[in-house]
Each structure stands twice: as structure tokens, then as C-alpha cells.
C-alpha positions in Angstrom: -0.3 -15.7 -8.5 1.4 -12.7 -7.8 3.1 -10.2 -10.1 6.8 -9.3 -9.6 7.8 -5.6 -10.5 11.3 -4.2 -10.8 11.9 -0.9 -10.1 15.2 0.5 -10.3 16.3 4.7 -10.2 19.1 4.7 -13.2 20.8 7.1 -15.3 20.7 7.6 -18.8 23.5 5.0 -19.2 22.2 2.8 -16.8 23.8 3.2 -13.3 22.0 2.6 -10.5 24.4 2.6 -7.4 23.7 5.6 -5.6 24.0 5.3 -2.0 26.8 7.0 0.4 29.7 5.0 -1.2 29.3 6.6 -4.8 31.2 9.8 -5.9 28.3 11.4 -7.2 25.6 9.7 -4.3 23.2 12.3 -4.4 22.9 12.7 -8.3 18.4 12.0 -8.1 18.2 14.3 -5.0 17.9 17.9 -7.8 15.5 15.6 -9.4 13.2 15.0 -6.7 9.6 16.7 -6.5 6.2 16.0 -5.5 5.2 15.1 -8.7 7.8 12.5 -8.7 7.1 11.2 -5.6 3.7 10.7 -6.2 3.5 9.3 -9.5 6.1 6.9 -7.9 3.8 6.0 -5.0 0.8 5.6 -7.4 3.0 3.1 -9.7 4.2 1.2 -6.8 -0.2 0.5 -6.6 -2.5 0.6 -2.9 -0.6 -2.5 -1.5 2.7 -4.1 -2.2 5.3 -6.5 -0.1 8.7 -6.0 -0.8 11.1 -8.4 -1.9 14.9 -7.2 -1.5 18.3 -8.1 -1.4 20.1 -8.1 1.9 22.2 -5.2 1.0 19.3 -3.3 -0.6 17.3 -4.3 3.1 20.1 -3.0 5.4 19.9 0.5 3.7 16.2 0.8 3.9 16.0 -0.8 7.6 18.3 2.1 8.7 16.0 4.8 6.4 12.4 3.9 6.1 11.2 3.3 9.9 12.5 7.2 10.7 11.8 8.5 7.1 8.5 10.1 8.6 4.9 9.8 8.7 4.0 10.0 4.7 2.2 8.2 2.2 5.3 5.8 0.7 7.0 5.7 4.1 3.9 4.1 6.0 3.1 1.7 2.8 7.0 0.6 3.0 7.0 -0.3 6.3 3.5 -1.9 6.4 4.8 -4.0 3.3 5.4 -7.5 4.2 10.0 -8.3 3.4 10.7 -10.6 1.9 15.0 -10.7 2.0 17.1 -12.6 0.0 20.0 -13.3 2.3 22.2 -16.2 4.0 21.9 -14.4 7.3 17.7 -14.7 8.2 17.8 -15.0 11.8 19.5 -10.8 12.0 16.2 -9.7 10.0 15.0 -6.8 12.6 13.0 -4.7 10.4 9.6 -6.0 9.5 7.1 -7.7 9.1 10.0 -9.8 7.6 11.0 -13.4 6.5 14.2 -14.7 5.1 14.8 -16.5 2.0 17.7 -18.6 1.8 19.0 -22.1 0.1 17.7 -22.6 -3.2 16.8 -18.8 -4.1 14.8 -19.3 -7.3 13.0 -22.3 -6.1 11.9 -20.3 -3.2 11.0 -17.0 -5.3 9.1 -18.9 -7.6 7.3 -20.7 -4.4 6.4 -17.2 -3.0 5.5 -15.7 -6.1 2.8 -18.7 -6.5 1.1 -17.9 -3.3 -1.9 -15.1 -3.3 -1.3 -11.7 -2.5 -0.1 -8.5 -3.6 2.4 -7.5 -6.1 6.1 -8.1 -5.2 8.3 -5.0 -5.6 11.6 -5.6 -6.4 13.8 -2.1 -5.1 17.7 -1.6 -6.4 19.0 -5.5 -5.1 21.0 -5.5 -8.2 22.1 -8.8 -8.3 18.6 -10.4 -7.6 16.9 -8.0 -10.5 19.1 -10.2 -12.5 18.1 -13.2 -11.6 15.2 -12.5 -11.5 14.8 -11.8 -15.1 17.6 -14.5 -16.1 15.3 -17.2 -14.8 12.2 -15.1 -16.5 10.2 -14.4 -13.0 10.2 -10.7 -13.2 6.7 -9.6 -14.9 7.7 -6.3 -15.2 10.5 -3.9 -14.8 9.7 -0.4 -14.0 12.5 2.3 -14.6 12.6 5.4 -13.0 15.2 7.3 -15.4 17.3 10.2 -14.2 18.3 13.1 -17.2 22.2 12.5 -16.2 25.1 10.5 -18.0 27.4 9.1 -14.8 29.7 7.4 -17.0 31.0 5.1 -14.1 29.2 3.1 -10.9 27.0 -0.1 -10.5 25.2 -1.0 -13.4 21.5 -1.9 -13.7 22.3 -5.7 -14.6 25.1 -8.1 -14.4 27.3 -9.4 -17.6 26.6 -12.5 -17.5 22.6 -11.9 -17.7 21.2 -13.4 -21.0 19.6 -10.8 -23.6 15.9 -10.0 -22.7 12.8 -8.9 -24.2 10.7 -5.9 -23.0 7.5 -4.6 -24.1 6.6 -0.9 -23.6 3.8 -0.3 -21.3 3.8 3.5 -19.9 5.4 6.4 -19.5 5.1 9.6 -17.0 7.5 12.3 -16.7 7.8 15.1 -14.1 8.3 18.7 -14.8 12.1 17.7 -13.2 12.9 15.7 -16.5 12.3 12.4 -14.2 10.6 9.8 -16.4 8.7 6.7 -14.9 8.6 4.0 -17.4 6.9 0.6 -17.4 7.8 -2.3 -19.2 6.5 -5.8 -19.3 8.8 -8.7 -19.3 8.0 -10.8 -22.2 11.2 -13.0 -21.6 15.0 -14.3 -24.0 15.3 -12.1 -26.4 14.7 -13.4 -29.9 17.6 -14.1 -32.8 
């Protein structure tokens, strides 16, 4: 069975959204080091597939195959994609596979099969299902030392209250912090 990991980039107050679109879209770029990109390539582990969001896919299909010849870049597009989306047969980017119809069945299906560890990259709206229906295993969060006040948020409202454990933390010399946190499921009353 494989493990499903979450990792999202958010602010201090939990905002994630940081692509063109956002006022502030280049609020991790000061924070970015080679520290921080390799204690983010060594928590991401040797061998990964992704599994992403449509949205979350059609930024990284235009970024990753001309990102370079680097460590993360070749291990992203090596990763088998695994895209949450009602629109399979436009999938370009690859090694790649749609899943449609009945999304949790189908997550729950893949995550029963061998293989590596499922990483779950920004895809918003399927980290919260994710850990609604208690698939997630763990959720790793990549925090940024900034307050953004407004933008996308980490999770939806309508999300019921979860339980985390605390596994691991690593900071940069940026004030990045990596931490790792195992899903242990509904939060208790």
C-alpha cells in the first residue's frame, strides 16, 4: 500500500495560492536557497509519482519539462501523474493517467496498489479531500516567514476538523521551515 503525502508552500496564515494570478506571486522566491531546495528534494524521498489536480498539472506541464537538468526537475518528470481531472484524454505531459468518475474510489484504488509514495503538490481542492475522506497519511508543510493576509487558503470550509501528529522539522538559514506531520484522522471532541 502506498503512502500519500501532502505538501503544500503556505504562509504563516495559511495561504497557499502563489502562482502569476496573485498580487504578491512571488512572495517564496526571497526565500529560496540551496538548502531549501534540497532539504525539499530529500523529503520528497529517491522515488515518488505525483498525484495532482488538473489545475496544479497545467502549471507544472508548462514549468517542469524546461525547468533544467537538476536533481528535483529530472525526479518530477520521471514521476509517474497521476491527474485528477474530467478532461483525461488532453493529458500531454507524462508518464500520465487520468482519474476521473468516482474520485475517491479511484484514489483509494490507486493508493492500494504497490509502489512509491504518492505526492500530493498545491491541488487545493483534492488536499481536501483527500484528508476529509482520511487518505492523506501525511501532510508536509513547507512554511514561509510572511503574513499574506489575503489569497487561496490551504483547505476548504467545508473540510471537517482533523488530527495531526508532529513528526519533523528542518528549517533553512532563509527562515523556511519544512515540517512533517502524520495524519492520524477526525479530530477528537
Amino acid at each position: 500500500m502506498r503512502k500519500i503525502r501532502i505538501f503544500e508552500h503556505i504562509s504563516l496564515d495559511g495561504v497557499i495560492e502563489h502562482d502569476g494570478d496573485y498580487t504578491y506571486g512571488a512572495w517564496t522566491t526571497p526565500y529560496r536557497s540551496p538548502a531549501g531546495a534540497e532539504l525539499l528534494f530529500n523529503a520528497y524521498g529517491p522515488n515518488f509519482d505525483l498525484l495532482l489536480g488538473r489545475h496544479t498539472y497545467d502549471i507544472f506541464s508548462s514549468f517542469w519539462p524546461n525547468a533544467g537538468n537538476f536533481p528535483m526537475a529530472n525526479a518530477i518528470n520521471a514521476a509517474n501523474k497521476y491527474i485528477v481531472t474530467h478532461r483525461p484524454d488532453s493529458l500531454e505531459w507524462g508518464p500520465v493517467k487520468g482519474l476521473n468518475g468516482d474520485i475517491v474510489k479511484a484514489v483509494h484504488d490507486l493508493k492500494s496498489t504497490d509502489g512509491p509514495d504518492l505526492i500530493v503538490v498545491g491541488s487545493s481542492t483534492l488536499t481536501s479531500m483527500l484528508l476529509d475522506q482520511g487518505l492523506a497519511d501525511e501532510v508536509v508543510l513547507i512554511t514561509y516567514p510572511v503574513l499574506l493576509g489575503r489569497g487561496k487558503r490551504i483547505l476548504s470550509d467545508s473540510i471537517n476538523a482533523r488530527e495531526l501528529a508532529f513528526v519533523d522539522t528542518k528549517s533553512t538559514p532563509t527562515g523556511l521551515l519544512i515540517n512533517t506531520y502524520k495524519h492520524l484522522g477526525p479530530l477528537k471532541k
